[in-house]
C-alpha positions as CSV (number, residue, x, y, z in Angstrom):
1,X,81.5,-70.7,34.8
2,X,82.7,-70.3,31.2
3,X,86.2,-69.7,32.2
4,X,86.2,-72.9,34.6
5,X,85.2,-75.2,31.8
6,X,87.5,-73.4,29.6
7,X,90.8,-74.2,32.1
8,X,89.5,-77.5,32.4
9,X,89.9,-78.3,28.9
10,X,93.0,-76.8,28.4
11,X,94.4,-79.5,31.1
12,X,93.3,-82.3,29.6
13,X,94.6,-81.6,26.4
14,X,97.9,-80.6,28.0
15,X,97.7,-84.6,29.4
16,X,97.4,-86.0,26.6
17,X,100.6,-84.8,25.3
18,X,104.0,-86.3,27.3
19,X,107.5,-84.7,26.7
20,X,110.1,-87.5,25.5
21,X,113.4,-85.7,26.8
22,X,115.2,-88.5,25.1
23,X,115.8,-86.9,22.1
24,X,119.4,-86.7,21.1
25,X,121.0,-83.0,20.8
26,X,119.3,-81.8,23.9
27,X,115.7,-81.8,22.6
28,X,112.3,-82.5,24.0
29,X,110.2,-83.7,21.9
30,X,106.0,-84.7,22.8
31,X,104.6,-87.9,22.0
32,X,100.4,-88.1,22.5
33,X,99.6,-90.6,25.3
34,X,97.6,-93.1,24.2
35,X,95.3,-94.9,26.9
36,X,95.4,-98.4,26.3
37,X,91.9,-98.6,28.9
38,X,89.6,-96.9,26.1
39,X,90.0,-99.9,23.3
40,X,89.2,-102.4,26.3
41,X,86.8,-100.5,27.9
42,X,87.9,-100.1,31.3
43,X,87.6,-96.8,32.8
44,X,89.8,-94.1,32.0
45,X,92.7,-94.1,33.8
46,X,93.9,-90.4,35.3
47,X,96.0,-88.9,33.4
48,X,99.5,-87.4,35.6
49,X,100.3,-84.3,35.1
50,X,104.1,-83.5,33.0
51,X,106.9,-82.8,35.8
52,X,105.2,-84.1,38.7
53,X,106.4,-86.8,40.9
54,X,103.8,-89.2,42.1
55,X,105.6,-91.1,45.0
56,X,104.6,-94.8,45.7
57,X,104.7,-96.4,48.8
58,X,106.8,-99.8,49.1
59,X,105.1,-103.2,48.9
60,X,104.3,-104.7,52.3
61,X,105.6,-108.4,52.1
62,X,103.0,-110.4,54.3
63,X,100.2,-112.3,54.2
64,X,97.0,-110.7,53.3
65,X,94.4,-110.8,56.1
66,X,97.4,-112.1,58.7
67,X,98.1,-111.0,61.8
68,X,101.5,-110.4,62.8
69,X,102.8,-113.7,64.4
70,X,100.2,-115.8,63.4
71,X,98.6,-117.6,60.5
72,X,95.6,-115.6,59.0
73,X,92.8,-116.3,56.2
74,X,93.2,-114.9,52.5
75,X,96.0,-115.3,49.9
76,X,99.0,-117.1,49.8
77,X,102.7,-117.5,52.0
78,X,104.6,-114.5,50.6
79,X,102.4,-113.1,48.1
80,X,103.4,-109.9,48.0
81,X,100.2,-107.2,49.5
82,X,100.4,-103.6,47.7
83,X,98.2,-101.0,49.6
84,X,95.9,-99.2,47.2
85,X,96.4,-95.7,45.8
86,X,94.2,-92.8,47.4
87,X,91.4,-92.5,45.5
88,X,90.8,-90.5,42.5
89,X,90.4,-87.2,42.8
90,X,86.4,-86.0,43.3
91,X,85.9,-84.3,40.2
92,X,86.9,-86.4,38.1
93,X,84.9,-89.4,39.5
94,X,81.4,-90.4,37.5
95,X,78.6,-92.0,39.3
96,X,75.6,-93.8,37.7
97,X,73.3,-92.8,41.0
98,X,74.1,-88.7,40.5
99,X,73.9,-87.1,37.5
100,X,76.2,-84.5,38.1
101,X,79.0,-84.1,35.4
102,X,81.0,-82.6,37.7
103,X,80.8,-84.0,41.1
104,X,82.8,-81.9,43.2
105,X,79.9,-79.1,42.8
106,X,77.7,-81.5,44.8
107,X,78.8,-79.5,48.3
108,X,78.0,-76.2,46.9
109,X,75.0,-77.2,45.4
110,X,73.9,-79.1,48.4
111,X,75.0,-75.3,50.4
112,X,72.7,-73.8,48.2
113,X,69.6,-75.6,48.6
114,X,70.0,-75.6,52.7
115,X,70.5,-71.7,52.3
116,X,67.1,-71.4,50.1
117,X,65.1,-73.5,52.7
118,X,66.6,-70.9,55.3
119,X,66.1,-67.6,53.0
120,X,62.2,-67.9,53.2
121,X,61.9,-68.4,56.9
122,X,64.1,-65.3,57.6
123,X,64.3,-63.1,55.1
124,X,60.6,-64.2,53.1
125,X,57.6,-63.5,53.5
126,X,56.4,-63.9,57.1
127,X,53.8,-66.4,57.3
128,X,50.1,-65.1,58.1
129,X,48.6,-66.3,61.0
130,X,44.7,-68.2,60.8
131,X,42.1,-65.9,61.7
132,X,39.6,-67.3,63.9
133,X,36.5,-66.5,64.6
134,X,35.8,-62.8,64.4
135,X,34.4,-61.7,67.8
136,X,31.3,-59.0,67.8
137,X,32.2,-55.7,69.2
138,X,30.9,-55.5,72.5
139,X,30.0,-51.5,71.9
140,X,28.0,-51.9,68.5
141,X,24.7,-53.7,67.6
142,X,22.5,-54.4,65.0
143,X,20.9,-51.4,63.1
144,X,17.4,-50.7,64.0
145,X,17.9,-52.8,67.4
146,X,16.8,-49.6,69.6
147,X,14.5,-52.0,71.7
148,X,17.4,-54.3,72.2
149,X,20.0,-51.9,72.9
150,X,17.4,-50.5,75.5
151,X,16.8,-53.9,77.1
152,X,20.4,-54.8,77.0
153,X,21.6,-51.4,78.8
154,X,18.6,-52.0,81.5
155,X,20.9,-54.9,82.7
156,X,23.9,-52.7,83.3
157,X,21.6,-50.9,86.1
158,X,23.1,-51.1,88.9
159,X,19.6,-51.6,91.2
160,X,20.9,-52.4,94.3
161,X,22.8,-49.1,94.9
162,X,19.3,-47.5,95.3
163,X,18.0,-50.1,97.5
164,X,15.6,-50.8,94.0
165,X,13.6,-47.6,94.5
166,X,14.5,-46.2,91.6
167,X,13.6,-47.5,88.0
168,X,16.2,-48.5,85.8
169,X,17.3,-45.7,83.6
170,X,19.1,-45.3,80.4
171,X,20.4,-42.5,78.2
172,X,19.6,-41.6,74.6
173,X,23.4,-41.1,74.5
174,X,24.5,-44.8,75.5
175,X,21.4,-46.0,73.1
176,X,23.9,-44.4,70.3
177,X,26.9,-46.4,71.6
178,X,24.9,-49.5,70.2
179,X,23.2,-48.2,67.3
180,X,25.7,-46.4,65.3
181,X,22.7,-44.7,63.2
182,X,21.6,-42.3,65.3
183,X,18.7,-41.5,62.7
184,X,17.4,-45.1,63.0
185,X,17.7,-44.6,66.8
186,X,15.8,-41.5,67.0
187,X,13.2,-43.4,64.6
188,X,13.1,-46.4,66.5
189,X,13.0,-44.9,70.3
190,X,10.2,-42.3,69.0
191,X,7.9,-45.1,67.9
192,X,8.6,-47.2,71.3
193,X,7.6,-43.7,72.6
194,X,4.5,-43.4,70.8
195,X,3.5,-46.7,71.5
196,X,3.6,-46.3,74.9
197,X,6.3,-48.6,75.4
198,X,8.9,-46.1,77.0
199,X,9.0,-43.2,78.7
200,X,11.7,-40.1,78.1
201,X,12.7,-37.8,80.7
202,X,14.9,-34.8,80.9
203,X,17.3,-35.6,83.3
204,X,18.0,-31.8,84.0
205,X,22.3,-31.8,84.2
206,X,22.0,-31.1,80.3
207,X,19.7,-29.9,77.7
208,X,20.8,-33.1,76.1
209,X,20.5,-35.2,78.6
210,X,17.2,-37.6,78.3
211,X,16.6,-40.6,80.3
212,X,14.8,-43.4,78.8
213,X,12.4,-45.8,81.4
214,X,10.3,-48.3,80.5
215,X,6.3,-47.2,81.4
216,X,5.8,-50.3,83.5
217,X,9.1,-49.9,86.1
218,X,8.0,-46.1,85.6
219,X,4.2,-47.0,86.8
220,X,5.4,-49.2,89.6
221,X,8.3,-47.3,91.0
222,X,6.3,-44.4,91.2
223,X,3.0,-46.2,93.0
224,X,5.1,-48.2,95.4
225,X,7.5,-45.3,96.7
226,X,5.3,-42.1,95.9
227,X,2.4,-43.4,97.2
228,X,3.2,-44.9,99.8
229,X,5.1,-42.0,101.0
230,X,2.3,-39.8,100.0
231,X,0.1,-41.5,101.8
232,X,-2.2,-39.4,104.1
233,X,-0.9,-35.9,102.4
234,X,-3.2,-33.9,100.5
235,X,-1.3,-35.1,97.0
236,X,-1.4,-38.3,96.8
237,X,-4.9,-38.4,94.9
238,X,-3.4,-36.0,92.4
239,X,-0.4,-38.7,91.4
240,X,-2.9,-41.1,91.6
241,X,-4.9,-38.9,88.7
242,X,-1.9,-38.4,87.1
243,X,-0.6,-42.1,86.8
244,X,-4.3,-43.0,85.3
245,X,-5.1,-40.4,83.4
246,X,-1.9,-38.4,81.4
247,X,0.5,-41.1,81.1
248,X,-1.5,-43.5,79.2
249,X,-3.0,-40.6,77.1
250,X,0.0,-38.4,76.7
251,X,3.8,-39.7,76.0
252,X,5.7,-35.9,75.5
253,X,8.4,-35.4,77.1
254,X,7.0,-32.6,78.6
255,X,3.8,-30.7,79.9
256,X,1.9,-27.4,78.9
257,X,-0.5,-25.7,81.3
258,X,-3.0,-25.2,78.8
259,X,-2.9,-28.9,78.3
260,X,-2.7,-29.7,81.8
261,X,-5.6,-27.5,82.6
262,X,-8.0,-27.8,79.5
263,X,-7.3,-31.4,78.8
264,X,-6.1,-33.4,81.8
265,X,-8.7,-31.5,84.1
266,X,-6.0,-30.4,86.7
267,X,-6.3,-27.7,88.8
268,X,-3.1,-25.3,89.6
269,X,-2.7,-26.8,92.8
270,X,-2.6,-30.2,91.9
271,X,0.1,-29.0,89.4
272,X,1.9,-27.9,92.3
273,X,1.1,-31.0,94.5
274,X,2.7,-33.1,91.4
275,X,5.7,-30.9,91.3
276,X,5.8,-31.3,95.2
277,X,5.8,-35.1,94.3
278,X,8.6,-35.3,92.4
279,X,6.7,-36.5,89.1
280,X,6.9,-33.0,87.1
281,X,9.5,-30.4,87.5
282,X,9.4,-26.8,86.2
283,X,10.8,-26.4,82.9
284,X,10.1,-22.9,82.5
285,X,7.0,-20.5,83.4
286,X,3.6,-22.4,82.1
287,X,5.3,-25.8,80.9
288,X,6.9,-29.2,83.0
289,X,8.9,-31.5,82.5
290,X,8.1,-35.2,83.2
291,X,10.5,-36.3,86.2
292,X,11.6,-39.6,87.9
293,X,11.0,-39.2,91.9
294,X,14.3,-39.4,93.9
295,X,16.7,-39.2,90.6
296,X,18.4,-36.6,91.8
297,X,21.0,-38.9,93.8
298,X,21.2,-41.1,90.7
299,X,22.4,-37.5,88.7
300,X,24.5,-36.9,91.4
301,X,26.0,-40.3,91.2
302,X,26.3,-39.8,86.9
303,X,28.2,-36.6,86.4
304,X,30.4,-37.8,88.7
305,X,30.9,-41.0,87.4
306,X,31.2,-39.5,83.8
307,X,34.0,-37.3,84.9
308,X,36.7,-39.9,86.7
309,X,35.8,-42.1,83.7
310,X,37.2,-39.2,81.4
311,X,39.9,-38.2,83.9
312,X,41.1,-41.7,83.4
313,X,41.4,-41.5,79.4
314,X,43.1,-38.2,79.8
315,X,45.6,-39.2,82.0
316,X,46.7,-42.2,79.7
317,X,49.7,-42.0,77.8
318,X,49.3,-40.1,74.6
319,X,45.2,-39.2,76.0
320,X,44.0,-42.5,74.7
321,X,43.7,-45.8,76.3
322,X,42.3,-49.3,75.0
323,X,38.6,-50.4,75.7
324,X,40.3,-53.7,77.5
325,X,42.6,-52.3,79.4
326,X,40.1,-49.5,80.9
327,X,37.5,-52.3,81.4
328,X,39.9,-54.3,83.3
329,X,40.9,-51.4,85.9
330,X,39.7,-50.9,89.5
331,X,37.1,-48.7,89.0
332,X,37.6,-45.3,91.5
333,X,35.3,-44.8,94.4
334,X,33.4,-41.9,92.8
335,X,31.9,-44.5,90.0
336,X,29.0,-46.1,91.2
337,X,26.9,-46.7,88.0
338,X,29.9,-48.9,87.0
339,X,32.8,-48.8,84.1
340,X,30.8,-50.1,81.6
341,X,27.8,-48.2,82.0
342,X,29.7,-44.9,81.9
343,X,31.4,-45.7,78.6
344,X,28.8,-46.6,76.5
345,X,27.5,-42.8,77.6
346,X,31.3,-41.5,76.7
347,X,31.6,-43.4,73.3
348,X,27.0,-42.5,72.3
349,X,27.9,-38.8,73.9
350,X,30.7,-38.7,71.2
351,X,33.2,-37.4,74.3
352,X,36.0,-40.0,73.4
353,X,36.3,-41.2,69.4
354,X,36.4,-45.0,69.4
355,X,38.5,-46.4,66.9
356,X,38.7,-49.8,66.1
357,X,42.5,-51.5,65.6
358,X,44.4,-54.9,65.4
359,X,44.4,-54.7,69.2
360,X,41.1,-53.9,70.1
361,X,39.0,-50.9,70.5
362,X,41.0,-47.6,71.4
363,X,39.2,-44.9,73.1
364,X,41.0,-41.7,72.3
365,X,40.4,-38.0,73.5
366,X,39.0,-35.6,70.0
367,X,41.4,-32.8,69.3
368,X,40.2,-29.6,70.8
């Protein structure tokens, strides 16, 4: 920029000065060029540069504003009509509505400011998009909400596939899926237990595996199928003294002779008329656990289930597959329970690591 201003000056100052070849003896001598425009205060006129021929253009003899043939309006008969010059060049022309010195830096500036409106929507900073509402994850509750996750997972019972002779069932493992503290699970299901509230059963596929049923369903599943189909059979009145008598008394999971015996009053053929029942199964020699009449289809209809459900994360493309996108598959014919229901149980059973990303919740296979 230095150098431009620098060149400029040089030319005016080499306009100022005109050579006078009329010198005698051959000479040329330089005479400064006074502008007669500056004492009157017209603008100053442009100075021509030394050795350059500025050709004119002839004067046009007609009448101004005439048309050719005919009479026209403006100026006189013959008065001669001289076309203007071009106009001056652009950078030496001042205007009182820019302030630019020099105005033929006007296009280059004007270049520069479209170009740094354009910069920031290509080449900036991308513009950050409005969050909206932040939407709960579907697979995670409130802390401490065991009795809600419980009630909540009761819904996902599919009741119909056993003709509603079976009580709805949930597992400790899916309760986990909603209550991330598995301590304050254990806590909370233990007092429901206590309370009488709940009943937990050992489902009998894995040591692990404990069903949770509320005590009422439990109660009337149990005196509207057992009994009925007990009825007339030399057992019935030892379900009937079991439903009155242990359950309200005694929440364990499971069942000790010498209790059974001592305490309860039972005789070891009513023990065995209860296992006959379906409402205790052996554990091991002098100890039962408490069982859910006619579950055994509903365990069939689990493991199975639990197994496509995990086949179909394994099979995805690098083992791992988003919570959407598996929820919004046909389910296969083998899972009955439903999609849903099986992955709670796969995410609480820690079987698939859930993992929580811009696009939703991924479900991914743990390194073995």
């Amino acid at each position: 920029m230095q150098k431009w201003f620098s060149a400029f000056d040089d030319a005016i100052i080499q306009r100022q000065w005109r050579a006078n070849p009329s010198r005698g003896g051959g000479g040329v001598s330089f005479t400064k060029e006074v502008d007669t425009n500056v004492a009157t205060g017209a603008p100053p006129r442009r100075q021509r540069v030394p050795g350059r021929a500025c050709p004119r253009r002839e004067p046009i003899r007609r009448r101004r504003g005439a048309r050719p043939g005919g009479g026209g309006a403006g100026g006189t008969p013959g008065e001669t009509v001289r076309h203007c010059s071009a106009p001056e060049d652009p950078i030496f022309r001042f205007s009182s509505l820019h302030s630019y010195p020099f105005p033929g830096t006007i296009k280059s500036w004007d270049m520069s400011r479209k170009r740094h409106h354009l910069i920031p929507e290509t080449l900036g900073v991308k513009r950050r998009r409005k969050r909206g509402p932040v939407e709960s994850d579907p697979l995670r509750g409130e802390p401490g909400s065991a009795r809600a996750a419980v009630s909540e997972l009761m819904q996902l019972f599919p009741r119909g596939l056993f003709e509603d002779a079976l009580p709805p069932i949930v597992l400790r493992s899916q309760v986990y899926s909603l209550v991330p503290d598995r301590t304050v699970a254990d806590r909370q299901l233990k007092e429901l237990q206590e309370q009488g509230e709940i009943r937990i059963v050992q489902l009998g596929f894995d040591l692990d595996a404990h069903g949770i049923i509320f005590t009422e369903d439990y109660k009337t599943r149990v005196c509207d199928c057992v009994l009925k189909a007990c009825d007339g059979r030399p057992y019935a009145g030892a379900v009937q003294k079991f439903l009155a008598s242990v359950l309200p008394a005694c929440g364990d999971l499971s069942f000790q002779q010498d209790q059974m015996t001592q305490t309860f009053g039972f005789r070891d053929s009513e023990i065995t008329h209860l296992v006959n029942a379906g409402v205790l199964t052996v554990r091991d020699a002098g100890s039962w656990w408490l069982a859910v009449p006619g579950a055994g289809r509903f365990i069939k209809y689990f493991v199975k289930g639990r197994q496509a459900v995990l086949g179909m994360v394994r099979k995805a493309k690098y083992r791992e597959l988003l919570l959407s996108e598996l929820l919004g598959r046909r389910a296969p014919v083998v899972v009955r329970l439903g999609l849903t229901y099986h992955v709670h149980d796969l995410i609480g059973a820690q079987l698939v690591d859930c993992i929580s990303t811009t696009s939703g919740t991924l479900l991914r296979l743990p390194e073995t």
